[in-house]
mmCIF file of the N, C-alpha and C atoms, coordinates in Angstrom:
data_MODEL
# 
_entry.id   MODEL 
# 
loop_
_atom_site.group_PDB 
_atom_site.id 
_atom_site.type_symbol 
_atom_site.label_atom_id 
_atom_site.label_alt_id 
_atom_site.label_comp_id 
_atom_site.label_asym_id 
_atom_site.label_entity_id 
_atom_site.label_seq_id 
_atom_site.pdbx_PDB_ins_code 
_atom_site.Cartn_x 
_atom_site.Cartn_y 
_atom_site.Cartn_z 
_atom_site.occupancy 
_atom_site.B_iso_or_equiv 
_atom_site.pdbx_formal_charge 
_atom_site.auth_seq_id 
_atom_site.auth_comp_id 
_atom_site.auth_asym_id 
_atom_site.auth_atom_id 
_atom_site.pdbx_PDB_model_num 
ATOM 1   N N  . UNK A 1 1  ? -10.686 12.303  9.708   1.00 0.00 ? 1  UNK A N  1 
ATOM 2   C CA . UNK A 1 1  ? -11.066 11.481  8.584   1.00 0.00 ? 1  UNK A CA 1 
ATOM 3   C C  . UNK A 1 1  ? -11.312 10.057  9.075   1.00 0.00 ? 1  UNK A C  1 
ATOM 4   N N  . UNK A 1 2  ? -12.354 9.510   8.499   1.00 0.00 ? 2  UNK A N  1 
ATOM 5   C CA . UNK A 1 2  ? -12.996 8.361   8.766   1.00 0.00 ? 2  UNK A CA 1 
ATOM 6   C C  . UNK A 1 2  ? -11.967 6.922   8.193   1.00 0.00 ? 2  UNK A C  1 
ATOM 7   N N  . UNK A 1 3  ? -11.554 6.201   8.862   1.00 0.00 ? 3  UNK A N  1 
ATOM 8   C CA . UNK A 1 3  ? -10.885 5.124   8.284   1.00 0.00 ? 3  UNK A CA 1 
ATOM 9   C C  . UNK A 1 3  ? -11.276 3.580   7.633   1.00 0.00 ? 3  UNK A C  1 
ATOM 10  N N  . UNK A 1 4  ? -10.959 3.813   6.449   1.00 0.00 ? 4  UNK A N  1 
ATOM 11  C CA . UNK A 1 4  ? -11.850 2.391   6.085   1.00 0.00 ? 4  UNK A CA 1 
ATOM 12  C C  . UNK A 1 4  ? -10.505 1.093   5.873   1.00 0.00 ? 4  UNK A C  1 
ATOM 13  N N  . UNK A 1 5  ? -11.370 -0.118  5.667   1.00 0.00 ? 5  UNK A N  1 
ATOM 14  C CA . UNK A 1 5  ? -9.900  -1.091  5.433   1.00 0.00 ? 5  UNK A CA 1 
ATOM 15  C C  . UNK A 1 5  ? -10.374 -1.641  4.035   1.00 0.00 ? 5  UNK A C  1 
ATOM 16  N N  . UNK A 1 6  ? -9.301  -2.206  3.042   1.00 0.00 ? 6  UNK A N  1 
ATOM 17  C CA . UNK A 1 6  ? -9.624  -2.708  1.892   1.00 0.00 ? 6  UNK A CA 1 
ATOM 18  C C  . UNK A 1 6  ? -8.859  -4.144  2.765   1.00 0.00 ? 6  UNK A C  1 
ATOM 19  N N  . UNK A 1 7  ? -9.423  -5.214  1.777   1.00 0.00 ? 7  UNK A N  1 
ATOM 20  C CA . UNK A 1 7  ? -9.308  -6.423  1.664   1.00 0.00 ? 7  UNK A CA 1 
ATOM 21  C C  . UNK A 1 7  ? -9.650  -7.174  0.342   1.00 0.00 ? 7  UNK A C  1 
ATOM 22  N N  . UNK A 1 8  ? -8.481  -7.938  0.591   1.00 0.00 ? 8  UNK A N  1 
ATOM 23  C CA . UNK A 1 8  ? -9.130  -8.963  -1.148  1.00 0.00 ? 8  UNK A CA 1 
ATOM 24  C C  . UNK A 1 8  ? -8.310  -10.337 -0.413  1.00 0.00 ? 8  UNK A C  1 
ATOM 25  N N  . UNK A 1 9  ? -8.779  -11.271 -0.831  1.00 0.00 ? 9  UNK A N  1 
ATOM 26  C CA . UNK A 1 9  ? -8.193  -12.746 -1.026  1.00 0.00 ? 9  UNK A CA 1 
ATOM 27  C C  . UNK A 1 9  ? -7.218  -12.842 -1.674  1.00 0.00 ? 9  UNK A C  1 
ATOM 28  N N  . UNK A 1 10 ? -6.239  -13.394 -1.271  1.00 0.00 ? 10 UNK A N  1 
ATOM 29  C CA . UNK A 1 10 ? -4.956  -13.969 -2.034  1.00 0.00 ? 10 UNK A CA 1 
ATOM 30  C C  . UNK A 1 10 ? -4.565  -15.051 -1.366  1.00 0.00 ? 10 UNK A C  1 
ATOM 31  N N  . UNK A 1 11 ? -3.844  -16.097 -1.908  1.00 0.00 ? 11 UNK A N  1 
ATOM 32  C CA . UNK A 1 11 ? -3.191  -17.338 -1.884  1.00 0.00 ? 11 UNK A CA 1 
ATOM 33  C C  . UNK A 1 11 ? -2.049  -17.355 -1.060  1.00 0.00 ? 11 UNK A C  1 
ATOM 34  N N  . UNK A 1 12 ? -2.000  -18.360 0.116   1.00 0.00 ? 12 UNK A N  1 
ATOM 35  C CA . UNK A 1 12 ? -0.620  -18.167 0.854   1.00 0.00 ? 12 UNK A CA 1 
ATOM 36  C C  . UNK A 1 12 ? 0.265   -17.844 0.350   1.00 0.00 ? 12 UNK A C  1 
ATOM 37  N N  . UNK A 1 13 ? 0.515   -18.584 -1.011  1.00 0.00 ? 13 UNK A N  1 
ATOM 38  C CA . UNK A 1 13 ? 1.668   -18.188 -1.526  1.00 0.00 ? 13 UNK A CA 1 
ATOM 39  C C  . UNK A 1 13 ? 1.768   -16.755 -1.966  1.00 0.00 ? 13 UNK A C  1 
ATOM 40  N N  . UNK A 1 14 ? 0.770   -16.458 -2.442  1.00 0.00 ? 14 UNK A N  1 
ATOM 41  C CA . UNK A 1 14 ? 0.658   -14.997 -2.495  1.00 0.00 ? 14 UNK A CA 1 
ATOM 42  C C  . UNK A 1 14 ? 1.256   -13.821 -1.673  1.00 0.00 ? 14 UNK A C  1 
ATOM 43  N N  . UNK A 1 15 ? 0.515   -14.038 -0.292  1.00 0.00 ? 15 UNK A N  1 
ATOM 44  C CA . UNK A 1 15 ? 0.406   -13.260 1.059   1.00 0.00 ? 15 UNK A CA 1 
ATOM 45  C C  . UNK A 1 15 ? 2.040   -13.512 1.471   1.00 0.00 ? 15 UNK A C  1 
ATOM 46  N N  . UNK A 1 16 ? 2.494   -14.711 0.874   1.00 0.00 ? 16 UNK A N  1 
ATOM 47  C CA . UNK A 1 16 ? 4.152   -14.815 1.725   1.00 0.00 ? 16 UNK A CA 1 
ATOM 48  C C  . UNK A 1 16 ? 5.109   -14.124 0.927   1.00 0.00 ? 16 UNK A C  1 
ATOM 49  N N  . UNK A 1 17 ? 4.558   -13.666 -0.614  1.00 0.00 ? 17 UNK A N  1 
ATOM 50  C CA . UNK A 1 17 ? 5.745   -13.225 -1.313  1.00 0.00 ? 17 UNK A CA 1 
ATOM 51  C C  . UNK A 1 17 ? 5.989   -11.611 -1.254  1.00 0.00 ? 17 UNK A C  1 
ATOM 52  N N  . UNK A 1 18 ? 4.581   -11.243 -0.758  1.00 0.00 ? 18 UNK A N  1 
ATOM 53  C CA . UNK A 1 18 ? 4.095   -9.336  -0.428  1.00 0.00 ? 18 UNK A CA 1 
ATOM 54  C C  . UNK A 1 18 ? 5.019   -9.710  0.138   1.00 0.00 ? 18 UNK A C  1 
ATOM 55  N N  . UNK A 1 19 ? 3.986   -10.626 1.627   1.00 0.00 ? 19 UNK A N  1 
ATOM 56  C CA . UNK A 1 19 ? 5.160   -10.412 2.955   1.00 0.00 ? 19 UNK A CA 1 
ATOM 57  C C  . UNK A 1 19 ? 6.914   -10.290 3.291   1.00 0.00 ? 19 UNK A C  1 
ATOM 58  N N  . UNK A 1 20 ? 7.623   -10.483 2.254   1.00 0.00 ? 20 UNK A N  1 
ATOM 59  C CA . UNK A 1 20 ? 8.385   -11.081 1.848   1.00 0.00 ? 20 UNK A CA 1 
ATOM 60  C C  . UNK A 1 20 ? 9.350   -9.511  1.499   1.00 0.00 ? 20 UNK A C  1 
ATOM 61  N N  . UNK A 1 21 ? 8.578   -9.015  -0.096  1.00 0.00 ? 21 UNK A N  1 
ATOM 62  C CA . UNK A 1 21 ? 8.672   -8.401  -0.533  1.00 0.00 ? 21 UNK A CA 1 
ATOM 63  C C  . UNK A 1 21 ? 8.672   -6.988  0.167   1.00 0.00 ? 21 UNK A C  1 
ATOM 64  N N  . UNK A 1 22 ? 7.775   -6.899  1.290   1.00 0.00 ? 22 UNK A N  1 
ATOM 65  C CA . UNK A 1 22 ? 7.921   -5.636  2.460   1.00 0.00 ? 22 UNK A CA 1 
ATOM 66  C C  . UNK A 1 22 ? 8.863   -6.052  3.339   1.00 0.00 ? 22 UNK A C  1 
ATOM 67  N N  . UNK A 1 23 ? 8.930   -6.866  3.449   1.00 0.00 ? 23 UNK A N  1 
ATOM 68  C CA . UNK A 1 23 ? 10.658  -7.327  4.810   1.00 0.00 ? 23 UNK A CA 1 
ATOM 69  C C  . UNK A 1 23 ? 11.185  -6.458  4.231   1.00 0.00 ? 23 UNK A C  1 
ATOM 70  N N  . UNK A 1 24 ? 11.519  -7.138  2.888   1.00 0.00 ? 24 UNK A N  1 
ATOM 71  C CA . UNK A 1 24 ? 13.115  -6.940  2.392   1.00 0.00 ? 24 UNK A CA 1 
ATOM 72  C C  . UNK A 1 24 ? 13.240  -5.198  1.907   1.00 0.00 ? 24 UNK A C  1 
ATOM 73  N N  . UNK A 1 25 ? 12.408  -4.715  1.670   1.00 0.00 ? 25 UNK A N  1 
ATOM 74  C CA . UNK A 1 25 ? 12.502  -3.055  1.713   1.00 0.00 ? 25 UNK A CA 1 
ATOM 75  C C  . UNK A 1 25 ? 11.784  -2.243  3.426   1.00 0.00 ? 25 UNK A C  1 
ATOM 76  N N  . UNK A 1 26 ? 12.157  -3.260  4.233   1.00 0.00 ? 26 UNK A N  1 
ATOM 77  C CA . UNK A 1 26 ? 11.384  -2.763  5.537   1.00 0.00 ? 26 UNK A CA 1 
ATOM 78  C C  . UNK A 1 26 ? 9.964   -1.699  5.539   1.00 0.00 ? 26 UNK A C  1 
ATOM 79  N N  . UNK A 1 27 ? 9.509   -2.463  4.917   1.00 0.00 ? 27 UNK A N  1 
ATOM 80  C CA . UNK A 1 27 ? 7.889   -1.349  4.794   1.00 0.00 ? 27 UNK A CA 1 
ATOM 81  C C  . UNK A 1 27 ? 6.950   -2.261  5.108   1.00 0.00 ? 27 UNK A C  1 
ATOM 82  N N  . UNK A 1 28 ? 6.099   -2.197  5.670   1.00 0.00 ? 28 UNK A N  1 
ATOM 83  C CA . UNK A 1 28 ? 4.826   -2.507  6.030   1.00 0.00 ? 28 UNK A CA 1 
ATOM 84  C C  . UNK A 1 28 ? 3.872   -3.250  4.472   1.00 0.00 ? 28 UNK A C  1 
ATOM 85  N N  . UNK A 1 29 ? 3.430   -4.262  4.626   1.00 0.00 ? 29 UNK A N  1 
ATOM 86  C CA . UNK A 1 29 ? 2.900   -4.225  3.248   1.00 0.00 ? 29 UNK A CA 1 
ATOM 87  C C  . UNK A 1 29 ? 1.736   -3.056  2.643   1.00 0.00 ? 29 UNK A C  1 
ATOM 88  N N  . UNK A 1 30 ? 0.725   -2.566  4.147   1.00 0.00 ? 30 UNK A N  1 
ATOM 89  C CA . UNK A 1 30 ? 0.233   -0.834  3.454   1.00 0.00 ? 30 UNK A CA 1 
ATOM 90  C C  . UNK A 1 30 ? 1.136   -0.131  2.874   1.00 0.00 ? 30 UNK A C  1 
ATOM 91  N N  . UNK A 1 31 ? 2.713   -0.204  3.235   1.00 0.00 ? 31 UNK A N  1 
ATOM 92  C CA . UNK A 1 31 ? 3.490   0.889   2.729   1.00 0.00 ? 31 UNK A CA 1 
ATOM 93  C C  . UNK A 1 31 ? 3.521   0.449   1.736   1.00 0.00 ? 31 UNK A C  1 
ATOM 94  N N  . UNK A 1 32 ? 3.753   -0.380  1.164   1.00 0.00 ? 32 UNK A N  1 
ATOM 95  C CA . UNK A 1 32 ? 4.391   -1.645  -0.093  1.00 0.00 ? 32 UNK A CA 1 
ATOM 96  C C  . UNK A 1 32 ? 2.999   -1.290  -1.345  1.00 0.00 ? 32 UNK A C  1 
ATOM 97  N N  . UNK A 1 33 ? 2.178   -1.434  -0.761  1.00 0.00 ? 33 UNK A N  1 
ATOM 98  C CA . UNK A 1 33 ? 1.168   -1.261  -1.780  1.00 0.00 ? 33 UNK A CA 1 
ATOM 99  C C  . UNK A 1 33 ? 0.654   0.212   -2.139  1.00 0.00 ? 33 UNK A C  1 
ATOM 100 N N  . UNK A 1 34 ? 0.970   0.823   -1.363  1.00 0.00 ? 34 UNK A N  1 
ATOM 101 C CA . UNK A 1 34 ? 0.549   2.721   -1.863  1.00 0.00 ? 34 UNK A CA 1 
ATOM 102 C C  . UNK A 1 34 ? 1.332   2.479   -2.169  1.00 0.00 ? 34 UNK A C  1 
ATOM 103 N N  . UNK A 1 35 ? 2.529   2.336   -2.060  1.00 0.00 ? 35 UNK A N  1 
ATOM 104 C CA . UNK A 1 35 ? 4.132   3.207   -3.102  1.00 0.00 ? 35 UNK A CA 1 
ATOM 105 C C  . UNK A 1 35 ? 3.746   2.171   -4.400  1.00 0.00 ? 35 UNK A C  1 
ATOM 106 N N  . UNK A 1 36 ? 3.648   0.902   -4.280  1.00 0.00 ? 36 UNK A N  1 
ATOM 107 C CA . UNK A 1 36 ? 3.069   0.987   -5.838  1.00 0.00 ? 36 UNK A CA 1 
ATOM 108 C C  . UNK A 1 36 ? 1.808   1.773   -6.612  1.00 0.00 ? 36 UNK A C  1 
ATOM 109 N N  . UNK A 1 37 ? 1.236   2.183   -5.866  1.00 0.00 ? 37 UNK A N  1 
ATOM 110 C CA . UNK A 1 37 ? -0.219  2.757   -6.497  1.00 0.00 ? 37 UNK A CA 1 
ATOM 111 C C  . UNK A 1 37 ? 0.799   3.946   -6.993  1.00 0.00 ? 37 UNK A C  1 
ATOM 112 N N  . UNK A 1 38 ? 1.634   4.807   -6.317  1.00 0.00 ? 38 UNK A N  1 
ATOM 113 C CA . UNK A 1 38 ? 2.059   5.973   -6.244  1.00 0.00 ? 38 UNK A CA 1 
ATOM 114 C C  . UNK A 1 38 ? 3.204   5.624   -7.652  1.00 0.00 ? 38 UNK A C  1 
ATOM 115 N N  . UNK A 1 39 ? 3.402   4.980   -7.768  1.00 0.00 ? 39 UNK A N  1 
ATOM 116 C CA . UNK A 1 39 ? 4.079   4.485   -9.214  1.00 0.00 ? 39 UNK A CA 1 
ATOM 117 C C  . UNK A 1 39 ? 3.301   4.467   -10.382 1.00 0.00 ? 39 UNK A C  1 
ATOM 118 N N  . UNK A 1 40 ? 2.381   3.269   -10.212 1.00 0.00 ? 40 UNK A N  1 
ATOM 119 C CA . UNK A 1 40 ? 1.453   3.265   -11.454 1.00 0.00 ? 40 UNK A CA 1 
ATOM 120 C C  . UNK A 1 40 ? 0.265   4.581   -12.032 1.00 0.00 ? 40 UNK A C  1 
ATOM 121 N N  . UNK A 1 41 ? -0.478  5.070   -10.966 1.00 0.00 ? 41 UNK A N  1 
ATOM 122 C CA . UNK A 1 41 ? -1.043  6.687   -10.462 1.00 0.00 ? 41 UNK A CA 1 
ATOM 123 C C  . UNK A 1 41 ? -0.515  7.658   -10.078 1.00 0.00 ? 41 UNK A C  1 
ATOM 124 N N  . UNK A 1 42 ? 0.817   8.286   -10.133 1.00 0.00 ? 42 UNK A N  1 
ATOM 125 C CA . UNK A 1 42 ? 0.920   9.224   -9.489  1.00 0.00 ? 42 UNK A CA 1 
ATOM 126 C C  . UNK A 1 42 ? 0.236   10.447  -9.023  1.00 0.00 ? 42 UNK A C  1 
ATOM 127 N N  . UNK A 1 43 ? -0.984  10.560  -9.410  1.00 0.00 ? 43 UNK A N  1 
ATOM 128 C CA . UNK A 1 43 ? -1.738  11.740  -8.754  1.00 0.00 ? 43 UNK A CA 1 
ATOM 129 C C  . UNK A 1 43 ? -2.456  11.040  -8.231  1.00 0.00 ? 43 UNK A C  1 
ATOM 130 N N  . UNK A 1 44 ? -3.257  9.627   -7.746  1.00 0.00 ? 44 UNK A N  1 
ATOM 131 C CA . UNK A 1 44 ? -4.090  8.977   -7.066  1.00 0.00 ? 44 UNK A CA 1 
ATOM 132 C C  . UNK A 1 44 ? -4.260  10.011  -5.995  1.00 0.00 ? 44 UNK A C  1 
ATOM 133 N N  . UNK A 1 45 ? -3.731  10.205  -5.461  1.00 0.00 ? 45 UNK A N  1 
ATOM 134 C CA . UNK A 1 45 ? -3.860  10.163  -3.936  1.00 0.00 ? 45 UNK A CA 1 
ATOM 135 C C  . UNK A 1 45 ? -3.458  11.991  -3.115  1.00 0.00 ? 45 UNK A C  1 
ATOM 136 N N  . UNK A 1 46 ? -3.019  12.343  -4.520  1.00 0.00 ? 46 UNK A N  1 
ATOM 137 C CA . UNK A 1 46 ? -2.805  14.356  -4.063  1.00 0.00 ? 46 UNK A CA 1 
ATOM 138 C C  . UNK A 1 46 ? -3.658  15.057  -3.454  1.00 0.00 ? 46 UNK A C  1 
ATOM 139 N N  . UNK A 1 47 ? -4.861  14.388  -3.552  1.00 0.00 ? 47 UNK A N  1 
ATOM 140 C CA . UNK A 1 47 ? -5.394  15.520  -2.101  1.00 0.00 ? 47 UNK A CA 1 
ATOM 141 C C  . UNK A 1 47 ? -4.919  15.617  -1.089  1.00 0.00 ? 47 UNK A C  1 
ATOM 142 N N  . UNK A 1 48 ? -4.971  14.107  -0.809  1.00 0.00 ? 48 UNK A N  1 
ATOM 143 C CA . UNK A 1 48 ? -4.590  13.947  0.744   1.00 0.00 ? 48 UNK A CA 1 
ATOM 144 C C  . UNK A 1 48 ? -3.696  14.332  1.050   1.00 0.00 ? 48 UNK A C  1 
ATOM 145 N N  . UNK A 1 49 ? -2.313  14.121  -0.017  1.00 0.00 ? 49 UNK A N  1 
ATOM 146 C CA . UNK A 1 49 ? -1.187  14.553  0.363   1.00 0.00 ? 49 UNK A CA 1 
ATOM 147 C C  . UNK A 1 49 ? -1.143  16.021  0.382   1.00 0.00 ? 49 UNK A C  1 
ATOM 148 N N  . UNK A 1 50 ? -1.579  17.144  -0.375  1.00 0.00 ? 50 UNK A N  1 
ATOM 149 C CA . UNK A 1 50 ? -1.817  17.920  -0.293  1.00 0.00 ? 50 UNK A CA 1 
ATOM 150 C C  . UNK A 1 50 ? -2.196  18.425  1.265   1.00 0.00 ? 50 UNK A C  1 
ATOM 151 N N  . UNK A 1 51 ? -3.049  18.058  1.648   1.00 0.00 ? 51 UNK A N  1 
ATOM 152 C CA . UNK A 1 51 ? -3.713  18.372  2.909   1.00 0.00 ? 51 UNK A CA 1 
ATOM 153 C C  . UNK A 1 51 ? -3.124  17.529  4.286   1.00 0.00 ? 51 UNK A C  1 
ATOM 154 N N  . UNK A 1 52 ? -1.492  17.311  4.146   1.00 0.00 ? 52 UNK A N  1 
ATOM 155 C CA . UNK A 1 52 ? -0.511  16.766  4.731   1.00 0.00 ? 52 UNK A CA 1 
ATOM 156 C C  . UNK A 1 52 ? -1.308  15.147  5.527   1.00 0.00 ? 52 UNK A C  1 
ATOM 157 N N  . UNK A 1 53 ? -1.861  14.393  5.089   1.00 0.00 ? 53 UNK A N  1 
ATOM 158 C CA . UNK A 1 53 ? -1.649  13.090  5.461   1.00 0.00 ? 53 UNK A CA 1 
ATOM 159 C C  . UNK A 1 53 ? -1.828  12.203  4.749   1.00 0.00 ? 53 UNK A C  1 
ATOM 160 N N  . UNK A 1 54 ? -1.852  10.789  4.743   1.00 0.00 ? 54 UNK A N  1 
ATOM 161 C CA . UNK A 1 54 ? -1.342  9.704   4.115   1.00 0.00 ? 54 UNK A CA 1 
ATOM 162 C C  . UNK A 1 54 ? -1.957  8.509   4.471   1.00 0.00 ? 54 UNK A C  1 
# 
């Protein structure tokens, strides 16, 4: 599977409070932001998982 990257603009202050916010649960901010998608969507993303990757 082909890998793409998302990007958006946010405000230092912004970028320091993710950053921040993934320390403190030791996750990566990619991790930080699927597990919210996986909250608000929970089926977003079942194919893939289905077809064992992530």
């Amino acid at each position: 599977m082909q890998r793409k990257n998302v990007a958006f603009p946010v405000t230092e202050e912004e970028h320091a409070k993710i950053k921040q916010l993934a320390a403190k649960q030791r996750r990566t901010i990619k991790q930080l932001i699927l597990d919210a998608l996986d909250k608000l969507y929970p089926n977003w993303n079942r194919e893939e998982k289905e077809n064992g990757s992530k």
